[in-house]
N, C-alpha and C positions, 0 to 999 in steps of 0.2 A: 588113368586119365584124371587130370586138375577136375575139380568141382568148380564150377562158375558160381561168381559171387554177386549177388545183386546190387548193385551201385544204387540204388532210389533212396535218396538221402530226404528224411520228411524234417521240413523244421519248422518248427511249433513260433506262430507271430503273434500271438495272441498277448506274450508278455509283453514283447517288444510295442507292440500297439499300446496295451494299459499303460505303461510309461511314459511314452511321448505322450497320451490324451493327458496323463499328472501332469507332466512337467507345462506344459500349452496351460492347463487349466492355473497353476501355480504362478507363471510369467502372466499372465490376463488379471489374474486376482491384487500382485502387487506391483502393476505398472502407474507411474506416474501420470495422474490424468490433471498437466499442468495449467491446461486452460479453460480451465471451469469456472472459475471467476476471476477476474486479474483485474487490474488497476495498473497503466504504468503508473513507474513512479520513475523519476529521476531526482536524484540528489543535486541540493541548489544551497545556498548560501555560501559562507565561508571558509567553512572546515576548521577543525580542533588546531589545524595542523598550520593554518593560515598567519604570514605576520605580516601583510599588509592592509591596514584598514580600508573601509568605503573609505572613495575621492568623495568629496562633495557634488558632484556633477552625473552623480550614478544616479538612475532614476530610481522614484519610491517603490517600494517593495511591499507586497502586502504580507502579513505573517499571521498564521495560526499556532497559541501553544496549547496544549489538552493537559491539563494538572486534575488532580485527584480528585478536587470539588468545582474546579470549573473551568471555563472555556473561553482563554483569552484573544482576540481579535484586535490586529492594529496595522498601522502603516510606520515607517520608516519617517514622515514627516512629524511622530513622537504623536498621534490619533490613535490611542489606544480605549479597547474596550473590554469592560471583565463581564461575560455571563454564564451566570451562576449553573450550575446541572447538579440537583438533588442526588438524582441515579444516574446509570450508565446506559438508563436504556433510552429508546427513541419519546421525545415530550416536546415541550416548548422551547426548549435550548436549540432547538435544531432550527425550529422555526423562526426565535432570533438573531441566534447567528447566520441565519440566511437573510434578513434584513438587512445586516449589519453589511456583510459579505456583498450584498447587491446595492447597497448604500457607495462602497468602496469601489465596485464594478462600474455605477455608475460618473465616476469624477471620468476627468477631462485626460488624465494621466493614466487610465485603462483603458483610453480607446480601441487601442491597437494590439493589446497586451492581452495574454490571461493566464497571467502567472501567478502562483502565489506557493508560500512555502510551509509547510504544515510538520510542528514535531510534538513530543509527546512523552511524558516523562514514564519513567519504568512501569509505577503500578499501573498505568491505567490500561482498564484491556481492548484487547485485537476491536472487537465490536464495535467499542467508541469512537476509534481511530477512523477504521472505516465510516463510520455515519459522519465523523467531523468530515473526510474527502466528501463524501457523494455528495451534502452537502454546500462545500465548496465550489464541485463540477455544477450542479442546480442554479446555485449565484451567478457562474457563465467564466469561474477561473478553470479553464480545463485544463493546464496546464499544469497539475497539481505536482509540488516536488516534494519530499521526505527527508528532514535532516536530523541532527541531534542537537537538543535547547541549546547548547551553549554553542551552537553554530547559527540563529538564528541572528535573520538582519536587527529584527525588532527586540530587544528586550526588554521582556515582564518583567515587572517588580510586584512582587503581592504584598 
């Protein structure tokens, strides 16, 4: 007579567990956590790419450029202003270009609007960019857009 065979198949999940708990802990560790501080931005001016000029009849535009050693403020009706920023970090540059910024906020041609367009040349770093927007947003332009200097309405001359 056959010998009976015992079928009780044991199978070991203990690796199968430590794996999934790796892999869970490795997808958790480098997922993208995209809204932890955001800023829209939308791109506004003209573009590189652009070959039709302002009409005459486009309304003023306010413009921020961020240069290496300072921080120029103007409008489109040729109201430009240059202030100076020793550093990069947060001081009284912030302070007057919020003056300046709510000096502009307040004319008769911001009523309704709160736009304004903000670029910013290579070196200057991430930190400054931001303190020039939030600044901006403070002045009452929430509408802040991001372009590249040589797409700004307003152009700086140093």
């Amino acid at each position: 007579m056959a010998k009976k065979r015992d079928f009780d198949v044991r199978l070991n999940f203990v690796p199968f567990i430590d794996l999934l708990s790796s892999i869970t802990v490795f997808l958790l560790i480098t997922a993208v956590w995209h809204e932890y501080a955001q800023i829209d931005v939308e791109p506004q001016g003209l573009g590189r790419d652009a070959e039709d000029a302002l009409d005459e009849d486009e309304p003023v535009t306010a413009s921020i450029l961020i240069s290496e050693g300072a921080t120029w403020a103007g409008l489109s009706t040729g109201d430009v202003r240059e202030i100076p920023r020793s550093t990069d970090e947060a001081g009284p540059w912030q302070e007057e270009l919020q003056e300046v910024l709510s000096e502009f906020n307040d004319m008769e041609v911001f009523d309704d609007r709160y736009d304004i367009e903000v670029a910013a040349e290579n070196q200057v770093p991430y930190q400054t960019v931001i303190s020039t927007m939030d600044t901006a947003i403070l002045a009452g332009f929430n509408d802040v857009g991001f372009v590249d200097p040589p797409s700004l309405t307003v152009q700086f001359h140093e």
